[in-house]
Backbone as CSV, one residue per row, in Angstrom:
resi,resn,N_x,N_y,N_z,CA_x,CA_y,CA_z,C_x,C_y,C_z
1,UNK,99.773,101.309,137.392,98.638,102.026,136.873,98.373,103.224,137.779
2,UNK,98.372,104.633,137.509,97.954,105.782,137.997,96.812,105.442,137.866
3,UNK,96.551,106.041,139.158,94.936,106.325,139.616,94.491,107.779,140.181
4,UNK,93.245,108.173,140.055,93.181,109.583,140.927,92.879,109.409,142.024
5,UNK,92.032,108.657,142.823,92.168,108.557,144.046,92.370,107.032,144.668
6,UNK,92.479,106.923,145.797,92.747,105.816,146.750,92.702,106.042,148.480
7,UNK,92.612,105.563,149.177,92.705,105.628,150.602,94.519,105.625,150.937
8,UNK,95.242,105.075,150.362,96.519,105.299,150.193,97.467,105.707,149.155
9,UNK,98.552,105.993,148.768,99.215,106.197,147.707,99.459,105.420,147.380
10,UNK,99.795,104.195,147.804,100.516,102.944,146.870,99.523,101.678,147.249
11,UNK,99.648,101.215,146.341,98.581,99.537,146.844,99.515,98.253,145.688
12,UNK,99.652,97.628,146.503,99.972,96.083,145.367,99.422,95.071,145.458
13,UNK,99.574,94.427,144.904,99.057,92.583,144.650,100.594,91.870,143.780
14,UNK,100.043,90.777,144.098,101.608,89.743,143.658,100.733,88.556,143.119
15,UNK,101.647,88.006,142.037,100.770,86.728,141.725,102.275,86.172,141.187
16,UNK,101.455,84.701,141.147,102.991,83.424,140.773,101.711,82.756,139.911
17,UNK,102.199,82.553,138.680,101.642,81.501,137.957,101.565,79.680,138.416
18,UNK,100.192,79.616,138.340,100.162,77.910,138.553,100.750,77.198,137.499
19,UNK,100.966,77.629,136.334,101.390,76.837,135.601,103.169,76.250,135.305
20,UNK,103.548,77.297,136.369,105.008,77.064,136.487,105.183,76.597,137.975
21,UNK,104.620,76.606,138.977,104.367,76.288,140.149,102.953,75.697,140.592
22,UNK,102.823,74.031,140.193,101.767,73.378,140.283,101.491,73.146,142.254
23,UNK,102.166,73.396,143.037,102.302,73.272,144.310,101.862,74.582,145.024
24,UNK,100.458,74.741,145.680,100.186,75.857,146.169,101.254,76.426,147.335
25,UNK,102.118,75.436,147.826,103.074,76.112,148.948,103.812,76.590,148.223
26,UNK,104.728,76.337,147.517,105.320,76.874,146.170,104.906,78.198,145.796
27,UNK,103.911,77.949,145.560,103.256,79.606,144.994,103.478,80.898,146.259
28,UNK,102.733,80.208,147.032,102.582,80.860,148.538,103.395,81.548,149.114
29,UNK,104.830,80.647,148.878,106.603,81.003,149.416,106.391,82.248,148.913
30,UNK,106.888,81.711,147.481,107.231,82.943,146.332,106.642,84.312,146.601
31,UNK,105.378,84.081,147.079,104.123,85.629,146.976,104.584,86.034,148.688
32,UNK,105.240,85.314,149.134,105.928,85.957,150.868,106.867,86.140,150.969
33,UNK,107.825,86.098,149.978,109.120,86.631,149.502,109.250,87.493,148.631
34,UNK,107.837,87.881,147.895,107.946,89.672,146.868,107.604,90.228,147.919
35,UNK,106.162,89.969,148.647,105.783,90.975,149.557,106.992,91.053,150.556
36,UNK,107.893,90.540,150.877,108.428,91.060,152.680,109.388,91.746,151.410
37,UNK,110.035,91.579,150.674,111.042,92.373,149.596,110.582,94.000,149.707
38,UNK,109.163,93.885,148.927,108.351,95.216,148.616,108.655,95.965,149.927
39,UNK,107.315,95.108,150.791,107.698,95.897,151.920,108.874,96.462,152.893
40,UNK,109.668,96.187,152.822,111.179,96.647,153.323,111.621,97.850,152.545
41,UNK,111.826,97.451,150.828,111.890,98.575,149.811,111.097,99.756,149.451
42,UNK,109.428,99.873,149.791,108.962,100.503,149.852,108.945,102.073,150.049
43,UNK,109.386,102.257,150.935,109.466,103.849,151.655,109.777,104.818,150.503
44,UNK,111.159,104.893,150.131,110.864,105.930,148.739,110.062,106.047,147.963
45,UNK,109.624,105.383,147.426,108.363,105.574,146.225,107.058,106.097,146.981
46,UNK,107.056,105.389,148.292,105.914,106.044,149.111,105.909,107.435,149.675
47,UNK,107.067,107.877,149.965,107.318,109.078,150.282,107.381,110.234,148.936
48,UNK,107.573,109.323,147.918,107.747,110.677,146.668,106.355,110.499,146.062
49,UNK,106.144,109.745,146.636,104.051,109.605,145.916,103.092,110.519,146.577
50,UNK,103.156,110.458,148.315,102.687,111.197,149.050,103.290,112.702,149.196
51,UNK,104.465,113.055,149.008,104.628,114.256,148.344,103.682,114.845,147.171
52,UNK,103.608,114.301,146.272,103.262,114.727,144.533,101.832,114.328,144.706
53,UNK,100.961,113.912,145.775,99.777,113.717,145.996,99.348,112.730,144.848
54,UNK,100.175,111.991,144.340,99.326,110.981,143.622,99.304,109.318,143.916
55,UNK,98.510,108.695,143.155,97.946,107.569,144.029,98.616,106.533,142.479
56,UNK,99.123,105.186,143.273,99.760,104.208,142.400,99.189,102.741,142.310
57,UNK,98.796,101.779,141.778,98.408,100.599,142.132,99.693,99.854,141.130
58,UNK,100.450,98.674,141.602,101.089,97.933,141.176,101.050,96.455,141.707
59,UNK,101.565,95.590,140.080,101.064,94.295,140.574,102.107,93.596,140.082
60,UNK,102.969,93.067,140.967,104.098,91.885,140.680,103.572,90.773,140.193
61,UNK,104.177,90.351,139.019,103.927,89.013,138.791,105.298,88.353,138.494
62,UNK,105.252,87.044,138.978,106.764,86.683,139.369,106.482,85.617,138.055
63,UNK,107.697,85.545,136.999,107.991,85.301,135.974,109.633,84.358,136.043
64,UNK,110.128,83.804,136.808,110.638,83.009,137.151,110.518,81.506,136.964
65,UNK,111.546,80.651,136.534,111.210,79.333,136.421,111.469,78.447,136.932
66,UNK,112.183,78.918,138.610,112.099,77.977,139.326,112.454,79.227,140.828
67,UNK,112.240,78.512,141.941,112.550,78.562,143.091,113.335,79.770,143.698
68,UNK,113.585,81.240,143.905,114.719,81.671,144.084,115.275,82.234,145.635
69,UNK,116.189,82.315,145.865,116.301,83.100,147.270,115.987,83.980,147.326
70,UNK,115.881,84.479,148.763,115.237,85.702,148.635,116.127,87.105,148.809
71,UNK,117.378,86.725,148.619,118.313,87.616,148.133,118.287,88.293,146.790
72,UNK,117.730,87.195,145.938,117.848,87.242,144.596,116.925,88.067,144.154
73,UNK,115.554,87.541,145.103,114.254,88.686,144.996,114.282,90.176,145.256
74,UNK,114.995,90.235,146.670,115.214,91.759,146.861,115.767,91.892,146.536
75,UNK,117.407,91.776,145.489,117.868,92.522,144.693,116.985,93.098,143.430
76,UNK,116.132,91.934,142.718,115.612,92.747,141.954,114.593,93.467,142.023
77,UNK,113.708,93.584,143.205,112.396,94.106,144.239,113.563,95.583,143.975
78,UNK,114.319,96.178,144.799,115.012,97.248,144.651,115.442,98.313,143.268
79,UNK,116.039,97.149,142.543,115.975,97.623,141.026,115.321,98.133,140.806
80,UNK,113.857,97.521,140.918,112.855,97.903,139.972,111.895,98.853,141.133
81,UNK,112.084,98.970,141.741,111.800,100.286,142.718,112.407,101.464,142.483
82,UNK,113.830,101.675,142.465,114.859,102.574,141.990,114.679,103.589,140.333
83,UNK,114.002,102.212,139.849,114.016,102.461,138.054,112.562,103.300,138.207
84,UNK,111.324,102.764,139.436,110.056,103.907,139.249,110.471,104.977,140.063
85,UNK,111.269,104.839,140.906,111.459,106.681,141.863,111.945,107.221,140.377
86,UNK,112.847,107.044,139.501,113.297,107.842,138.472,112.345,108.344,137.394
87,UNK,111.161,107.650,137.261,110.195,107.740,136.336,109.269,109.034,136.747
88,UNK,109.304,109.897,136.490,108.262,111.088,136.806,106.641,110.573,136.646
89,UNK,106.332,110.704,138.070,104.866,110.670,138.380,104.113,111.758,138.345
């Protein structure tokens, strides 16, 4: 979601459904394996945001039906980072 202003250019949130992960550690993993993903992947989108002076809020929601590595995560954490640097902001 574009926004006009913010204290930063980019902001996220992550969520894991309880209903596919009845185990709050479960959930917990999952939401510390998008964020350390994000955060590692980050920098481009942050750097072409703070260029173009505009401000971004995004919110992962992990749609998965079971358990994954976290290989599996940052491959697709990257993807889908790659696919918004291409998207004109």
């Amino acid at each position: 979601m574009p926004i006009a202003e913010l204290d930063s250019p980019l902001k996220m949130a992550v969520t894991v459904p309880k209903r596919q992960f009845k185990c709050a550690v479960d959930r917990n993993h999952l939401k510390r394996k998008v964020r350390e993903a994000y955060r590692l992947n980050r920098a481009p989108l942050q750097d072409k945001l703070s260029s173009s002076s505009n401000h971004l809020i995004l919110m992962f929601i992990y749609v998965g039906k079971g358990m994954e590595e976290y290989s599996v995560i940052e491959k697709a954490m990257k993807k889908l980072l790659l696919k918004m640097l291409s998207v004109e902001c």
